[in-house]
C-alpha positions as CSV (number, residue, x, y, z in Angstrom):
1,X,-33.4,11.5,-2.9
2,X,-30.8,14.1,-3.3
3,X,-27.6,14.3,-1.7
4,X,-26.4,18.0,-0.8
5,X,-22.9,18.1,-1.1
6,X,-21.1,20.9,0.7
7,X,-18.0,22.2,-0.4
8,X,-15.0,22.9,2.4
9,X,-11.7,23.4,0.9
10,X,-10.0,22.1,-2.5
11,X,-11.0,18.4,-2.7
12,X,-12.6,18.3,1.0
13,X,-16.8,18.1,1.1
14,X,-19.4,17.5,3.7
15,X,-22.2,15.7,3.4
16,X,-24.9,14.6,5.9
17,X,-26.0,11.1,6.8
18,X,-29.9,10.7,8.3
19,X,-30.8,7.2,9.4
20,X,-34.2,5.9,11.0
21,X,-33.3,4.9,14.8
22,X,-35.9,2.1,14.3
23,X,-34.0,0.5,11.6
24,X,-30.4,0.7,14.3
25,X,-32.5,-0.9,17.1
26,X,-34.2,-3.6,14.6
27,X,-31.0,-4.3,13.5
28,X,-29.5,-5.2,16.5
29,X,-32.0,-7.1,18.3
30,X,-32.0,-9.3,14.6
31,X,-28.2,-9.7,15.5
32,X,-29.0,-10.4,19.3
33,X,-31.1,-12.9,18.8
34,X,-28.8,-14.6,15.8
35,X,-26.2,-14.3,18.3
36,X,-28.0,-16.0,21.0
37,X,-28.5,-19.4,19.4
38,X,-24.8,-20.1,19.7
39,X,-23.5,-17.7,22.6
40,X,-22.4,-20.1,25.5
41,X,-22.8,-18.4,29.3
42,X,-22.4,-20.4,33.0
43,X,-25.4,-22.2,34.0
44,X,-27.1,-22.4,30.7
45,X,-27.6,-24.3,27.9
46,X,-26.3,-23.7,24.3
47,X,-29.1,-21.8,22.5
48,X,-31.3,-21.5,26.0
49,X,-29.2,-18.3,27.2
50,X,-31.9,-15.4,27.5
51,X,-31.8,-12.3,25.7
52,X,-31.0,-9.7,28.9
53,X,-27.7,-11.8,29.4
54,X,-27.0,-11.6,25.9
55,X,-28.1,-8.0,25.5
56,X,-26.1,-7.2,28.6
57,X,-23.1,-8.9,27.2
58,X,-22.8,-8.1,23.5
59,X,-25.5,-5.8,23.3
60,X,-22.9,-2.6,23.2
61,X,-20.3,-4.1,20.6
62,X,-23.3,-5.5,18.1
63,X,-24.8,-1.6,18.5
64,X,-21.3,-0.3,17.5
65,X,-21.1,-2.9,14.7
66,X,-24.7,-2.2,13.0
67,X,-23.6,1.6,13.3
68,X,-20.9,1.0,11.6
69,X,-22.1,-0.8,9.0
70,X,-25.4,1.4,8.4
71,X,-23.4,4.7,8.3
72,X,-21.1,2.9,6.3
73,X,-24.1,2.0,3.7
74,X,-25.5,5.3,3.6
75,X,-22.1,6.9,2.7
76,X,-21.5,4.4,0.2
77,X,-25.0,5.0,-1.7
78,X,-25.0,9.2,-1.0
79,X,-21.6,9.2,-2.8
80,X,-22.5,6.9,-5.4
81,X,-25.7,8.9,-6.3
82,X,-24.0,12.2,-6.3
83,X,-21.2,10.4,-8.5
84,X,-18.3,11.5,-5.6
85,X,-14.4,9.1,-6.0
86,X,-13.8,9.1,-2.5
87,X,-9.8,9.2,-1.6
88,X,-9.4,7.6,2.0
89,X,-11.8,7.2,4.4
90,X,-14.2,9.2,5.8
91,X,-14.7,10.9,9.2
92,X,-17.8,10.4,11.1
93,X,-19.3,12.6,13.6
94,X,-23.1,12.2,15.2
95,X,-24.7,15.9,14.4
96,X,-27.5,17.0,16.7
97,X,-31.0,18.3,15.7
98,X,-31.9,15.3,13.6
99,X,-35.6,14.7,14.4
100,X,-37.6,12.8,16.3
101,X,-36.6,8.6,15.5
102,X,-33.7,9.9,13.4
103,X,-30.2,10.1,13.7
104,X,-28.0,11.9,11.7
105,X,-24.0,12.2,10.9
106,X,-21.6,14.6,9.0
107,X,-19.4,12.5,6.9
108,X,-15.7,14.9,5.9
109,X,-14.1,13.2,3.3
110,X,-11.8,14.3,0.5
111,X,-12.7,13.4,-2.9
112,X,-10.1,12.6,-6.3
113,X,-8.8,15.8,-7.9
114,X,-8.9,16.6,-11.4
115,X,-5.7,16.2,-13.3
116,X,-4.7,18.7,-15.5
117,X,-2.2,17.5,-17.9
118,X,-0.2,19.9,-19.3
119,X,1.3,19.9,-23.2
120,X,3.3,17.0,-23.4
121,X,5.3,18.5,-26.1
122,X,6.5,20.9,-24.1
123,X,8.2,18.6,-21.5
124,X,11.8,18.2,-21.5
125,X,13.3,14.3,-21.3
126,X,16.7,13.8,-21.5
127,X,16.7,10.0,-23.0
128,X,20.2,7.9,-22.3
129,X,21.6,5.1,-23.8
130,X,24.4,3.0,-23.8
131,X,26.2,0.3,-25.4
132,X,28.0,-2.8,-24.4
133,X,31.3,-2.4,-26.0
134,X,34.6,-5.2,-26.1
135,X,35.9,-3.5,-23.0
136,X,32.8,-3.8,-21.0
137,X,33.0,-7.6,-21.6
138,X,36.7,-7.6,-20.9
139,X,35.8,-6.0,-17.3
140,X,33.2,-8.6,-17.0
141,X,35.4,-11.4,-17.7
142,X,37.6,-10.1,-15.0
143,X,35.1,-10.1,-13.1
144,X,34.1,-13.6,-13.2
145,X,38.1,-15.0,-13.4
146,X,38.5,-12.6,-10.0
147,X,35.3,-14.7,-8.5
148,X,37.2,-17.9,-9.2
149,X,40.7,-17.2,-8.4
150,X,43.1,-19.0,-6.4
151,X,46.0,-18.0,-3.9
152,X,49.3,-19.4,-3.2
153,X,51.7,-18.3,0.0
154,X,54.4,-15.5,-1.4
155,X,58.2,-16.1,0.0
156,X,59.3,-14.6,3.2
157,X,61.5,-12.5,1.2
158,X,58.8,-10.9,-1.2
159,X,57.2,-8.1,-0.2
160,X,52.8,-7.7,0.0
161,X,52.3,-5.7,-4.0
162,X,48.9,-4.6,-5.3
163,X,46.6,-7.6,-6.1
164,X,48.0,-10.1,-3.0
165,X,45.7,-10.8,-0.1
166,X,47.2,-10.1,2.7
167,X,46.8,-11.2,6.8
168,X,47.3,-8.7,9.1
169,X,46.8,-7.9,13.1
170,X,46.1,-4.3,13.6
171,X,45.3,-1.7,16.6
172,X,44.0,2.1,16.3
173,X,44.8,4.2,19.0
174,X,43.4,8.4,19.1
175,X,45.6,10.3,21.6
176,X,46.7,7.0,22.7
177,X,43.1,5.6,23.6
178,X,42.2,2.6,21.8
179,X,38.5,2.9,19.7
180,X,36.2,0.6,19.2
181,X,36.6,-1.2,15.5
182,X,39.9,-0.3,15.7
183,X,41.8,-3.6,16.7
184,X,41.6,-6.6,14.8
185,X,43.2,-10.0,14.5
186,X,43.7,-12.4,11.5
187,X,42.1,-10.0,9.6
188,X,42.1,-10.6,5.6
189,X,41.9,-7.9,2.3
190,X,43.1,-7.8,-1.1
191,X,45.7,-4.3,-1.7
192,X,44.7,-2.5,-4.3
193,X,41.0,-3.1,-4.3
194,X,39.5,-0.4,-2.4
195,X,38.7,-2.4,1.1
196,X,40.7,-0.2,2.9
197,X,41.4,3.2,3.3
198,X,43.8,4.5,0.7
199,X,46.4,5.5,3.2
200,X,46.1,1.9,5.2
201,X,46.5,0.2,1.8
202,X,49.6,2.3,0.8
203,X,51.1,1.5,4.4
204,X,50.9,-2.3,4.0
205,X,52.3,-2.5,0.5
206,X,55.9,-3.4,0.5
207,X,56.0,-5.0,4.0
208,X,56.9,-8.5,4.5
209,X,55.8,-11.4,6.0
210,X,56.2,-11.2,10.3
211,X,57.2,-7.6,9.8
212,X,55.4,-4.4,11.9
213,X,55.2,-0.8,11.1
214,X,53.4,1.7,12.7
215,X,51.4,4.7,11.2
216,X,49.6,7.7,11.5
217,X,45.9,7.7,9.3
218,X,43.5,10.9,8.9
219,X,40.1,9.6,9.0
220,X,37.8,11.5,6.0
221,X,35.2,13.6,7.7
222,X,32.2,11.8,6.3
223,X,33.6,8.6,7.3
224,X,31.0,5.7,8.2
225,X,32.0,5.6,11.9
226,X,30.6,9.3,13.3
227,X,33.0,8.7,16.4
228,X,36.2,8.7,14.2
229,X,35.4,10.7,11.7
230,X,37.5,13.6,10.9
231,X,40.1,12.4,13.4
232,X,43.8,11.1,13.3
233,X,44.5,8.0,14.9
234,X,47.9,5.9,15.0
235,X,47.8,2.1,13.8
236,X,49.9,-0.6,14.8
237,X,50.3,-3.2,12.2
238,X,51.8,-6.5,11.7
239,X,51.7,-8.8,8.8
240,X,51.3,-12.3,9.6
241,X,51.0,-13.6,6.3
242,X,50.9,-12.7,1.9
243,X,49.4,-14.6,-0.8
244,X,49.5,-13.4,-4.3
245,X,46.6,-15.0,-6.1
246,X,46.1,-16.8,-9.2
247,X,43.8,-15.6,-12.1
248,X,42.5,-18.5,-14.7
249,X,43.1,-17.5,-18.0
250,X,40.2,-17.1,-20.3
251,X,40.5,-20.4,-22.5
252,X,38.3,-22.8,-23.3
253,X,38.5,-24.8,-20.2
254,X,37.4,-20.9,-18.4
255,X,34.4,-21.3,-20.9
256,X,33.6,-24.5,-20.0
257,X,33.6,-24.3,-16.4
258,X,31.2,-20.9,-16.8
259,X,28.8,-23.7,-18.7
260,X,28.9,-22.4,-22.7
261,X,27.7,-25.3,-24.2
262,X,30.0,-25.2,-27.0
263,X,32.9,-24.4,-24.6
264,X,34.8,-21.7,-26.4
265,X,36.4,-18.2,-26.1
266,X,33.8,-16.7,-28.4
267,X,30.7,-18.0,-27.4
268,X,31.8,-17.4,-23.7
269,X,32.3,-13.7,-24.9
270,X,29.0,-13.9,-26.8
271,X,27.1,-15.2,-23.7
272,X,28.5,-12.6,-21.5
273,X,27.1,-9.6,-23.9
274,X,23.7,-11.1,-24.2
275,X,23.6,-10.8,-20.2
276,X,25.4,-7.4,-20.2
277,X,23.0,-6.2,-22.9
278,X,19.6,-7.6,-20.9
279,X,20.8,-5.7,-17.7
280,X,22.0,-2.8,-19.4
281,X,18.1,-2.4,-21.3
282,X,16.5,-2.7,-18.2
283,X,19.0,-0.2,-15.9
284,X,18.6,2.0,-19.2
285,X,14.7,2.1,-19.7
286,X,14.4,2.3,-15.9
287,X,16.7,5.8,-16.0
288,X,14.6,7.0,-18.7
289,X,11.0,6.0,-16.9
290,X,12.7,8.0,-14.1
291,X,13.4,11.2,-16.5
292,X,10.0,10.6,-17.8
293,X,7.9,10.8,-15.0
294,X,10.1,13.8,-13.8
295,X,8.6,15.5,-16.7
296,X,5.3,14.3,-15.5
297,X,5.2,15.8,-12.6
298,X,6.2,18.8,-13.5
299,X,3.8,19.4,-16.2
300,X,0.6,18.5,-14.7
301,X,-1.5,20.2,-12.4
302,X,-3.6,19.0,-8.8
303,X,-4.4,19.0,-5.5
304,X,-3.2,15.9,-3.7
305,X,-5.7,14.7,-1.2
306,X,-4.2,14.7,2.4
307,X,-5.5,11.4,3.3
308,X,-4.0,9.7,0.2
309,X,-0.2,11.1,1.6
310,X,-1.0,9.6,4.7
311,X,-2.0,6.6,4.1
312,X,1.4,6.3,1.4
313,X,3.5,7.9,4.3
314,X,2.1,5.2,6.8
315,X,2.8,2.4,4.9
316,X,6.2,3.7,3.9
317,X,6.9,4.0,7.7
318,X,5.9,-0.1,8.0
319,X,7.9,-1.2,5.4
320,X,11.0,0.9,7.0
321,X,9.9,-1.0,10.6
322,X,10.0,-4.3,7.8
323,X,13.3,-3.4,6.4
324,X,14.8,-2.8,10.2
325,X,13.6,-6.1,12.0
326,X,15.1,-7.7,8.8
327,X,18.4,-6.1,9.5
328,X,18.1,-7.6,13.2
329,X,17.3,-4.2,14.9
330,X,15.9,-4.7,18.4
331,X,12.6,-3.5,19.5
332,X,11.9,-2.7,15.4
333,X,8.1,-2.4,15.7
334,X,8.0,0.2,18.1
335,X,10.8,2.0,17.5
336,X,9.9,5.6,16.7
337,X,9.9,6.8,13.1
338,X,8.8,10.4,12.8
339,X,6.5,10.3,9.5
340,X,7.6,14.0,8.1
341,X,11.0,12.4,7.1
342,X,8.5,10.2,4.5
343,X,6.2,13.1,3.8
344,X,7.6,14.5,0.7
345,X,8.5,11.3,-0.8
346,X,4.9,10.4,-0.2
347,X,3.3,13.5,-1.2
348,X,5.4,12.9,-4.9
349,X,4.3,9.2,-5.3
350,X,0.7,9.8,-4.6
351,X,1.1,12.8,-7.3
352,X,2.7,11.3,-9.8
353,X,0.3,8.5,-8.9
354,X,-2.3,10.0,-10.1
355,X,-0.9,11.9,-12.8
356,X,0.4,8.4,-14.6
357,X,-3.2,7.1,-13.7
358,X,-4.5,9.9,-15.6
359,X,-2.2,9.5,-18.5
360,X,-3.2,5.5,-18.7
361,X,-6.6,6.7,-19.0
362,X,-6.8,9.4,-21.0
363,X,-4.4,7.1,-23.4
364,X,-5.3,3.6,-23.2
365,X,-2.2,3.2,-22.3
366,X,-3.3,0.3,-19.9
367,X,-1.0,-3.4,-20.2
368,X,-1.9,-5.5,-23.0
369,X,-2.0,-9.4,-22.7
370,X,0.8,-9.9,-25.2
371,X,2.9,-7.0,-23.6
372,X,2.7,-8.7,-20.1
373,X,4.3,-12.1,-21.5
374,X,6.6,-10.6,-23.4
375,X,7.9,-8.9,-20.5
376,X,8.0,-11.8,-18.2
377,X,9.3,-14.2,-21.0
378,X,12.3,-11.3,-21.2
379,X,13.1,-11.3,-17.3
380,X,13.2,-15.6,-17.7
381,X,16.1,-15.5,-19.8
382,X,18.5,-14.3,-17.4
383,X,17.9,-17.5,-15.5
384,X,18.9,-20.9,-15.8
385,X,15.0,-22.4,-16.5
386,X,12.8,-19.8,-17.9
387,X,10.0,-21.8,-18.2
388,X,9.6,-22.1,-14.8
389,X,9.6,-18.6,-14.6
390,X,7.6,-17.8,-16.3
391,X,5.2,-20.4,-14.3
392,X,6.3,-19.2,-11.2
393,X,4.7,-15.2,-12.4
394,X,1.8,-16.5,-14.2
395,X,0.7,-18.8,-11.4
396,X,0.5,-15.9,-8.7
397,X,-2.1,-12.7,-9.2
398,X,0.3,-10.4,-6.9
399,X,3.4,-11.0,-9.1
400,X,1.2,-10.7,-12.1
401,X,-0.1,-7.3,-10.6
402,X,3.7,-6.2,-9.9
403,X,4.5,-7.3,-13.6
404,X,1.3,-5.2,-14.9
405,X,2.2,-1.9,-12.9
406,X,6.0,-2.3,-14.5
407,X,4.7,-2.6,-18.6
408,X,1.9,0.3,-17.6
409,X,4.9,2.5,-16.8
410,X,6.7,1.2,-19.8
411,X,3.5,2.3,-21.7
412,X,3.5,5.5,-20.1
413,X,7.0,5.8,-21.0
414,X,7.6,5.6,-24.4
415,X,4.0,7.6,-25.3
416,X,5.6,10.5,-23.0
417,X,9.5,10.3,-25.0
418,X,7.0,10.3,-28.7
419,X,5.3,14.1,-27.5
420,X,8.1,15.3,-25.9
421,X,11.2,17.2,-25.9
422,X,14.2,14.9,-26.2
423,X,17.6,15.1,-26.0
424,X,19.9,12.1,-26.3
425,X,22.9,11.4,-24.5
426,X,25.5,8.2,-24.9
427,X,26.1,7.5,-20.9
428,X,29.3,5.4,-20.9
429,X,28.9,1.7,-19.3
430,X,30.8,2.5,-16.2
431,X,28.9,5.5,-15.5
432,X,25.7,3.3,-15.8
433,X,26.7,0.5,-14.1
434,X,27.9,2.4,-10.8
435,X,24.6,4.4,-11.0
């Protein structure tokens, strides 16, 4: 039987659904009467309860279930025959006027646009790359001897310099009025390093051991704290004790305590660039799959069904109620999150969504076997067993689903930077890194 298909706006349609009441009615009594074998009511026996009391008790919820699933059926076979991809789900409403023993529904849904993909050679990609040079490792190294350094107590007479950790008891007053987060005792941070505001770091250098000092400080006007912000307050601060610390030398002994096998300057150095190298590849090709699907979006052209950007803005509002129960914020699942502050972001990844989905298709650019272990093989090595990493992915169909979706986009990737436009730019290391 044909399915008439009527046409609303963009990707919305219409279609209506005409069932036989006899078939609803003979469903449910079946159900009823399943039902009644194992239904348990006062003063009966299992199995013996009669079929009013069980009509009279689950007869309503066993109608609304067989509606369900016989609309649900219909829907699912009318769009399959008139070859309909359904995005989201559809809404149901009973329509009067079906005929005698009929009933009949409109079902609203929105279907999957058609994806235009513009000329790929057209699109403009700026492609970056960046290399791990002597003084990237140098930085690293510092790094590492920083994470293992020690401290010894400075003389009474020596003054706190850039690189000593120092202990101080402080108090903020604006206009005289103590703030909150302003007072602090035995507190502990390194001059020099950026823990403090510049102009409380400057104050502290230079003072000794027991000494005080008090000073004005102009909070920036984007500062964390919105209460301070912008204003001046006056600190109070005493230094109860400096320690300059203690910085291992890179030597063999540094090597071996890092655990390089061979235990030596240069294969501690060598060791540190394979690892600099790995991260740098993926921070690098994730830039680029950024720039890339950029382009995408840009180039192609179609609706976006409504339902899909709700659903994606939904779940982006439950992962935010996730992320803020997991940061210990009271009453997280009901605190209100409006949904238009997700709306745009959700609108672009159901696009670009689709667009990539298009791409895959149109390209058979979808993952290959050999492609998936390869990845996960690469990701092992920057841990200290990679075989059992690579057990750990393989064993589990959501992490192997995860890895898929990554080497699709990888895929997409590089066949988007072979059609289009590219300009190449050397980013420096730093610049990369603090990205």
């Amino acid at each position: 039987m044909a399915v008439t298909v009527e046409t609303l706006e963009k990707l919305e349609r219409r279609i209506t659904l005409t069932l036989a009441a006899d078939t609803i009615s003979s469903e449910v009594e079946s159900r009823l009467k399943r039902l009644s074998r194992t239904v348990k009511a006062d003063g009966f026996r299992p199995g013996k309860v009669p079929m009013s009391v069980v009509a009279q008790r689950y007869g309503y919820s066993v109608q609304y279930e067989v509606m369900n699933d016989k609309v649900g059926q219909a829907f699912a076979e009318a769009t399959t025959e008139a070859k309909l991809r359904v995005a989201g789900p559809p809404k149901i409403t009973e329509k009067e006027g079906a005929g005698e023993g009929k009933l009949a529904f409109d079902a609203t849904f929105e279907i999957y646009p058609e994806v235009k993909l513009g000329d790929l050679s057209t699109a403009e990609v700026e492609r970056v790359s960046t290399e791990v040079t002597d003084a990237a490792i140098d930085k690293t190294l510092d790094i590492l001897r920083k994470q293992r350094r020690t401290f010894a107590q400075r003389p009474a007479s020596e003054g706190a310099a850039e690189g000593d950790r120092v202990t101080i008891d402080f108090e903020g007053k604006i206009d005289g009025v103590p703030f909150d987060g302003g007072k602090a005792e035995g507190f502990q941070f390194m001059i020099g390093e950026g823990q403090m505001l510049e102009t409380f770091d400057k104050a502290v250098r230079g003072m000794k051991a027991g000494e005080s000092k008090t000073f004005p400080l102009q909070f920036p006007a984007d500062y964390h704290g919105k209460d301070v912000a912008g204003k001046e307050a006056d600190f109070l601060v005493t230094v109860k004790k400096i320690e300059a610390q203690h910085l291992p030398e890179v030597n063999e002994a540094f090597a071996k305590s890092l655990g390089i096998k061979e235990g030596t300057v240069e294969g501690l150095r060598a060791d540190v660039k394979r690892n600099l190298e790995r991260e740098v590849k993926f921070r690098v090709l994730a830039r680029n799959k950024a720039a890339v699907m950029d382009a995408l979006v840009k180039n192609a052209e179609l609706d976006v069904p409504k339902s899909l950007i709700a659903n994606e803005t939904e779940r982006m509002i439950e992962n935010a109620r996730a992320d803020l129960k997991k940061r210990g914020v009271k009453d997280a699942e009901t605190t209100p999150i409006p949904a238009d502050i997700f709306q745009p972001q959700a609108e672009r990844r159901v696009r670009l969504g689709l667009v990539v989905a298009e791409l895959v298709r149109s390209n058979n650019l979808q993952a290959k076997p050999a492609q998936l272990q390869a990845h996960i093989e690469e990701m092992a090595q920057s841990y200290e067993k990679p075989s059992e990493v690579v057990r750990w992915y393989l064993g589990d169909r959501q992490r192997m689903a995860e890895v898929e979706a990554v080497v699709v986009e990888n895929n997409v990737a590089e066949f988007v930077l072979s059609k289009a436009k590219v300009t190449d730019k050397v980013l420096p290391f730093d610049e990369l890194m603090a990205a």
